[in-house]
PADONU-43407 format. One record per residue (C-alpha): residue number from 1; chain; x, y, z. Coordinates in steps of 0.5 Angstrom, whole numbers. Layout:
REM PADONU-43407
<node resi="NUM" chain="A" px="X" py="Y" pz="Z"/>
...
***
This chain:
REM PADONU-43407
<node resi="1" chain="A" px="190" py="230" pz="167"/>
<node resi="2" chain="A" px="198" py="230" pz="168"/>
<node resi="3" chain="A" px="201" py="233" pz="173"/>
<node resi="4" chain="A" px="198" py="239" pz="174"/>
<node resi="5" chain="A" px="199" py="241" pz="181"/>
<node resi="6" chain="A" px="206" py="242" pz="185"/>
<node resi="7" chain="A" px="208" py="236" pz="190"/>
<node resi="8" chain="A" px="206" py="241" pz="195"/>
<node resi="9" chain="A" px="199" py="240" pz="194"/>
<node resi="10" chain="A" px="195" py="235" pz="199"/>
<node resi="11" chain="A" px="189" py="231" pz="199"/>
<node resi="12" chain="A" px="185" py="228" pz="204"/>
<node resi="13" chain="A" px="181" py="223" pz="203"/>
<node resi="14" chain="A" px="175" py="222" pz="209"/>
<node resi="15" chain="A" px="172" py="214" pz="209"/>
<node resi="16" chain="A" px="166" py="210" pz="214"/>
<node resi="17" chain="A" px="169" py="205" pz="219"/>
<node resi="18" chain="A" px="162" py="203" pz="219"/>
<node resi="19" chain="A" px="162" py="195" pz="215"/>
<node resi="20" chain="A" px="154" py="195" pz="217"/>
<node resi="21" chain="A" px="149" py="199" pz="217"/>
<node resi="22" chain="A" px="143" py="196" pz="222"/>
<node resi="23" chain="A" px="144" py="189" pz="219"/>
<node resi="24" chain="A" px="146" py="191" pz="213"/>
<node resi="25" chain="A" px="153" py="189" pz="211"/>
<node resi="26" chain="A" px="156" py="196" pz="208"/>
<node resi="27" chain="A" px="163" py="200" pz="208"/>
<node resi="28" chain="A" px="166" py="204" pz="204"/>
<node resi="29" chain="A" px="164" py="204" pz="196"/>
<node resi="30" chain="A" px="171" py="202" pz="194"/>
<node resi="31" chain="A" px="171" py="208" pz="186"/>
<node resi="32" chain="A" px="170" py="213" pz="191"/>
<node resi="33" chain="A" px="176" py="212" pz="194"/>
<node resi="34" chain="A" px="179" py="210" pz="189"/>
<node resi="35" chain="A" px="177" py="214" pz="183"/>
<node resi="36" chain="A" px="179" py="220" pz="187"/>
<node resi="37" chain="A" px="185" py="217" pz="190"/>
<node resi="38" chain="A" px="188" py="217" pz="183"/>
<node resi="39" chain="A" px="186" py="222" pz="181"/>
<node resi="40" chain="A" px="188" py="227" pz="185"/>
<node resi="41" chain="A" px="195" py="222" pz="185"/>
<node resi="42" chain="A" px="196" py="223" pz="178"/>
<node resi="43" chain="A" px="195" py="230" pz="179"/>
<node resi="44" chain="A" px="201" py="230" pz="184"/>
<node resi="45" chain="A" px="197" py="232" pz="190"/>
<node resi="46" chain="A" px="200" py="228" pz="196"/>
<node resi="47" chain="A" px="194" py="224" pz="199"/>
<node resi="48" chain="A" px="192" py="221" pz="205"/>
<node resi="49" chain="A" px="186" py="217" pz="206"/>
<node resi="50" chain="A" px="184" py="216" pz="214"/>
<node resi="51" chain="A" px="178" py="214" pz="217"/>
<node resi="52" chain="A" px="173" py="215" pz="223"/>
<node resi="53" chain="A" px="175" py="211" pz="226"/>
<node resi="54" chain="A" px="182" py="209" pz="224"/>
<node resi="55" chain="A" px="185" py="203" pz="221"/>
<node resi="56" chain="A" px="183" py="198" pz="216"/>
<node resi="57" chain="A" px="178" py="201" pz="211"/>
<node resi="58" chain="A" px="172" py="197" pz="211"/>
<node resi="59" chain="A" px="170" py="196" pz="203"/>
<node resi="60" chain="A" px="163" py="195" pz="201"/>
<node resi="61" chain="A" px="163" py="187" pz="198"/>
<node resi="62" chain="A" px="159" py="189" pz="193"/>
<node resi="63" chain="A" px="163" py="195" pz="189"/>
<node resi="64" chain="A" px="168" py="190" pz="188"/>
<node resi="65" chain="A" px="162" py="185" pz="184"/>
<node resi="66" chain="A" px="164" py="185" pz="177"/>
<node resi="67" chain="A" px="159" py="189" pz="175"/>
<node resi="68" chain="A" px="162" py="195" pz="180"/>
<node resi="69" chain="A" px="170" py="194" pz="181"/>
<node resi="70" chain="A" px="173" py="199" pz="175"/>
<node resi="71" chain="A" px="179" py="201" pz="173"/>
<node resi="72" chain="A" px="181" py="205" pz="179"/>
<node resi="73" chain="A" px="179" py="199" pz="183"/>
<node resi="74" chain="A" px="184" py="195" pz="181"/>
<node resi="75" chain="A" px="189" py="199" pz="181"/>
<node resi="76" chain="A" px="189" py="200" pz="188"/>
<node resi="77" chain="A" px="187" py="192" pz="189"/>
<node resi="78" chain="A" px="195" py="190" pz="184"/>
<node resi="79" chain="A" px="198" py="196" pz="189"/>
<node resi="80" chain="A" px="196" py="192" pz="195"/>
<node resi="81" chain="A" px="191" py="197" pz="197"/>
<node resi="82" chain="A" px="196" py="200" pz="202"/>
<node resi="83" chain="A" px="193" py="207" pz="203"/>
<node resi="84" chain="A" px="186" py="203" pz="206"/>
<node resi="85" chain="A" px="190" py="200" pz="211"/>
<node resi="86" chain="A" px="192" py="202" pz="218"/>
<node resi="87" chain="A" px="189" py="209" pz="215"/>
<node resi="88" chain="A" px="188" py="215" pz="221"/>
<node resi="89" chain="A" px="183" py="217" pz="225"/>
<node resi="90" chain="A" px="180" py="224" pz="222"/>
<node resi="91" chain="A" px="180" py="226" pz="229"/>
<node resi="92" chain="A" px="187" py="226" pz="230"/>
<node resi="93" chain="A" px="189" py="230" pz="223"/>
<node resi="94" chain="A" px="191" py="236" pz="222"/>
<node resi="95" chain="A" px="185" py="239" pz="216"/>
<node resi="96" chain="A" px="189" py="246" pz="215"/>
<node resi="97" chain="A" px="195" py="242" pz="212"/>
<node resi="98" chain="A" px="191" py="240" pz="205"/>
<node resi="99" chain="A" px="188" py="243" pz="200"/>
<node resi="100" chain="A" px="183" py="239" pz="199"/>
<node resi="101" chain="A" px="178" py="235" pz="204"/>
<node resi="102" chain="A" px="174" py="230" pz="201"/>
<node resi="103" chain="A" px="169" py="225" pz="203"/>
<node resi="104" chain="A" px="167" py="219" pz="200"/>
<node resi="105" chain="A" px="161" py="215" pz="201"/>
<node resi="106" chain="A" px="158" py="208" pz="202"/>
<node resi="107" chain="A" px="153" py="206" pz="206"/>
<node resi="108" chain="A" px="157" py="206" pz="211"/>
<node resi="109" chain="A" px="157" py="213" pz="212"/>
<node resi="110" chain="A" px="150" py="214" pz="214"/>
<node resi="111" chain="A" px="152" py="211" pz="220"/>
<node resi="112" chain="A" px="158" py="215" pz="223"/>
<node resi="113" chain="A" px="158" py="222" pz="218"/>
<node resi="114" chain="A" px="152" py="225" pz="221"/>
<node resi="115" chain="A" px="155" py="227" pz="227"/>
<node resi="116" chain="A" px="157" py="232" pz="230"/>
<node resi="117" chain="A" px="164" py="230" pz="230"/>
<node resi="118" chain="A" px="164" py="230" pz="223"/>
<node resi="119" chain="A" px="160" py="235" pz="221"/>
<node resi="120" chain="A" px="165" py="241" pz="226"/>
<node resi="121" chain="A" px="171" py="238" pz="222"/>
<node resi="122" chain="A" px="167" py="239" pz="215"/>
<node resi="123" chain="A" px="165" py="245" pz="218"/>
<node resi="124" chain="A" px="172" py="248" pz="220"/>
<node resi="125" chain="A" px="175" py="246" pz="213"/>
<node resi="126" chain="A" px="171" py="250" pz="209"/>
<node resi="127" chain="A" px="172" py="255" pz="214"/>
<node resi="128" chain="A" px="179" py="255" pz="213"/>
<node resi="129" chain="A" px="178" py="256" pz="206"/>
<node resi="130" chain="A" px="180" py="249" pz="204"/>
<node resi="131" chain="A" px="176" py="245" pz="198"/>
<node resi="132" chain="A" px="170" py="241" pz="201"/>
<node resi="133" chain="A" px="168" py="234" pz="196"/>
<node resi="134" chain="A" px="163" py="230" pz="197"/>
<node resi="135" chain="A" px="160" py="225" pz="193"/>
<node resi="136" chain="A" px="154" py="219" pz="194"/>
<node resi="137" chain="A" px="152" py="218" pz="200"/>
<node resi="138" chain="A" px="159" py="223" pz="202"/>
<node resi="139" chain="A" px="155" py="229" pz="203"/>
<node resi="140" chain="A" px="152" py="225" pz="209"/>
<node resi="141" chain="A" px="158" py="229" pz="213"/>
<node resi="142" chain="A" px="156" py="236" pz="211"/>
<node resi="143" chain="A" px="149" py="235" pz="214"/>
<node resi="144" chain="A" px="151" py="238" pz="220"/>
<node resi="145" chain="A" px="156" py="242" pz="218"/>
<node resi="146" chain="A" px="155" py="250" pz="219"/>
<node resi="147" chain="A" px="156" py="257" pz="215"/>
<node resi="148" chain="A" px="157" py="262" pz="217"/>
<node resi="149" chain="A" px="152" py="265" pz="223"/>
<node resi="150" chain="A" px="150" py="258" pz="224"/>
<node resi="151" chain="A" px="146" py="257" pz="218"/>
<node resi="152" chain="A" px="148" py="250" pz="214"/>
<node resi="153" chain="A" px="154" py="249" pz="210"/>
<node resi="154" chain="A" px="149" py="248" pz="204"/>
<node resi="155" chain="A" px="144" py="252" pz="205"/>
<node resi="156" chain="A" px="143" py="256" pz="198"/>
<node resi="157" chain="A" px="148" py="252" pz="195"/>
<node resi="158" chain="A" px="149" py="247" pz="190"/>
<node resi="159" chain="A" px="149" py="240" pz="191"/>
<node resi="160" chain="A" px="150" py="233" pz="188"/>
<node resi="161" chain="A" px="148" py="227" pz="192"/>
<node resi="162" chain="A" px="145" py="220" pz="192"/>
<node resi="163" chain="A" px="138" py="222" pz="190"/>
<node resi="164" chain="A" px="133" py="218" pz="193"/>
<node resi="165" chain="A" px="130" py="215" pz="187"/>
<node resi="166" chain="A" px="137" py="211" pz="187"/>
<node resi="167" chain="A" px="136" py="209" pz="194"/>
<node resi="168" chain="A" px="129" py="206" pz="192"/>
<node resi="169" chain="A" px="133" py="203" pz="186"/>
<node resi="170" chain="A" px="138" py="199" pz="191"/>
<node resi="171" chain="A" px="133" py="197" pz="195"/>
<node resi="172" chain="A" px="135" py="201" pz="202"/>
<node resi="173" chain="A" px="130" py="206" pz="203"/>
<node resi="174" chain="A" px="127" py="203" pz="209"/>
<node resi="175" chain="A" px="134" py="202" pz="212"/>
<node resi="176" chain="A" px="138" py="209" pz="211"/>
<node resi="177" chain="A" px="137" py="213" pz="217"/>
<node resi="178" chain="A" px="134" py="219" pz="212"/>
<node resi="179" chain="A" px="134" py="221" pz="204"/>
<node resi="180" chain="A" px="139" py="224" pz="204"/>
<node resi="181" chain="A" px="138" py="227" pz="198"/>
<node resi="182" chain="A" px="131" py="230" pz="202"/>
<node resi="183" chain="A" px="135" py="232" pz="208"/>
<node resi="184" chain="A" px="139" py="237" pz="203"/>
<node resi="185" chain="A" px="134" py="239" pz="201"/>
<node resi="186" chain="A" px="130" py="240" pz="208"/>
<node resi="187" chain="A" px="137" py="243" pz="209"/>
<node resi="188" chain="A" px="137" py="250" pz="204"/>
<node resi="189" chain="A" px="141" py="246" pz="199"/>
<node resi="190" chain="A" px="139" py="247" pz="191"/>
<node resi="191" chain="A" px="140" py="240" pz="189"/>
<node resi="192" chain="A" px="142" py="238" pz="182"/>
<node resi="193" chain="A" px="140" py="232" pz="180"/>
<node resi="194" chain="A" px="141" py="228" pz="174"/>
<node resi="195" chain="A" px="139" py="221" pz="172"/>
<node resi="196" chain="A" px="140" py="215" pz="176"/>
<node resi="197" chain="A" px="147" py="212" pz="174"/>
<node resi="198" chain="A" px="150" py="218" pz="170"/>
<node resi="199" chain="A" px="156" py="222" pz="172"/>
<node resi="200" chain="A" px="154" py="228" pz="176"/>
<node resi="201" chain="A" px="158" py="233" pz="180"/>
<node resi="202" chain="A" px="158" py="241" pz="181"/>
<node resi="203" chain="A" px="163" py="246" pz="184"/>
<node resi="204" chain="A" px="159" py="251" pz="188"/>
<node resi="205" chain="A" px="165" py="255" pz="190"/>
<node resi="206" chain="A" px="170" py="251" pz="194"/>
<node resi="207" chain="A" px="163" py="246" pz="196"/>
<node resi="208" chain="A" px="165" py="240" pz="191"/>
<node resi="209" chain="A" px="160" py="234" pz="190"/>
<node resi="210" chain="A" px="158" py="228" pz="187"/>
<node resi="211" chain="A" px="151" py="224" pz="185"/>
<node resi="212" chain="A" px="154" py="217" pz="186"/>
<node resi="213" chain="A" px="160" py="212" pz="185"/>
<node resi="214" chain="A" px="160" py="214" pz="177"/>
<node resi="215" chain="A" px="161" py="221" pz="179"/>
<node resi="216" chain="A" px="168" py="220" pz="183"/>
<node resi="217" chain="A" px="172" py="222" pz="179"/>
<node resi="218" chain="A" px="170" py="228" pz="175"/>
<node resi="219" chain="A" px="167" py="230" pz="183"/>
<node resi="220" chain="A" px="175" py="230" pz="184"/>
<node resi="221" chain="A" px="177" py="233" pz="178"/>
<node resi="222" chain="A" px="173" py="239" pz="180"/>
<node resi="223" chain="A" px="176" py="239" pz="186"/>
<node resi="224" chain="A" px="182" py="240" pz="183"/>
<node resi="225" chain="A" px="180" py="246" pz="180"/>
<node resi="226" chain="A" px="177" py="249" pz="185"/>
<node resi="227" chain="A" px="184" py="249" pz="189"/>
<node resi="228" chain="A" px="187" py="252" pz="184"/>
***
């Protein structure tokens, strides 16, 4: 994209610290960390990547497979995947000095995103008027999110999330605490879906999310857009 953005702009990257979901080995899926990371980078956004829980980034084996490790992840992987290690706790950063704040996903979000602590945080950014991403199984953070007057953040807006015709084609269905993608509907979100495995995002305003890893980075191309 070329390097759109003053180095004044700043990008905050929220990851899981969870490596397992009940007995299922999980973490972080490594594209959607590393396909914004790039991006918003090569943009020249300053980015930060910190955590739950701080520390060490727990990454999901198998998004690094073959079949699943792109181009951004071996990016990171011949940098020495810095940026994963020893990241901060989201608890202890300052929201108000980025522009943009996004959450990717993994399974492992679906332990320790839909909290309250997680979703006060989403809620305060967006407040603050800063650019909220999402994508995959990201979105599990704005599920206690609110708007105003208390309502969900995503109540009447648009969202992307992992639908939940892929998580029956990944086999977790009976392992993930809800669907998420019926969660956002339960929620008041107008979900835009697409087919399975394809690049899916929408911007709704300074709401920014993606259906799945495929999706990372036009996700956060939008979010650039959205900060300008």
């Amino acid at each position: 994209m070329g390097n759109l953005c003053s180095a004044s702009k700043k990008a905050l990257i929220v990851s899981t610290s969870a490596d397992k979901m009940g007995d299922h080995a999980t973490g972080a899926w490594s594209e959607e960390i590393c396909g914004p990371y790039y991006t918003f980078a090569d943009a020249g956004f300053s980015v930060t990547i910190c955590s739950i829980n701080g520390g060490d980034i727990p990454i999901d084996a198998g998004s690094l497979g073959d079949q699943f490790k792109t181009e951004n992840d071996k990016r990171m992987i011949d940098a020495g995947s810095g940026p994963l290690k020893g990241t901060a706790k989201l608890s202890d950063v300052d929201l108000n000095s980025y522009d943009i704040i996004f959450f990717a996903g993994g399974h492992g979000t679906c332990v320790d995103f839909p909290t309250s602590a997680v979703g006060e945080a989403a809620s305060k950014a967006y407040a603050m008027g800063k650019v909220v991403g999402a994508v995959c199984h990201g979105p599990m953070a704005l599920v206690n999110a609110k708007g105003e007057g208390d309502t969900p953040l995503v109540k009447g807006k648009q969202v992307a999330c992992f639908t939940d015709v892929e998580e029956g084609q990944v086999g977790l269905t009976s392992k993930v605490p809800f669907l998420l993608e019926a969660k956002m509907k339960e929620l008041g979100a107008t979900i835009v879906p697409a087919d399975p495995w394809s690049d899916n995002s929408v911007a709704d305003g300074k709401l920014v999310t993606g259906q799945n890893p495929q999706s990372s980075v036009s996700c956060a191309q939008k979010c650039i857009v959205a900060a300008q």
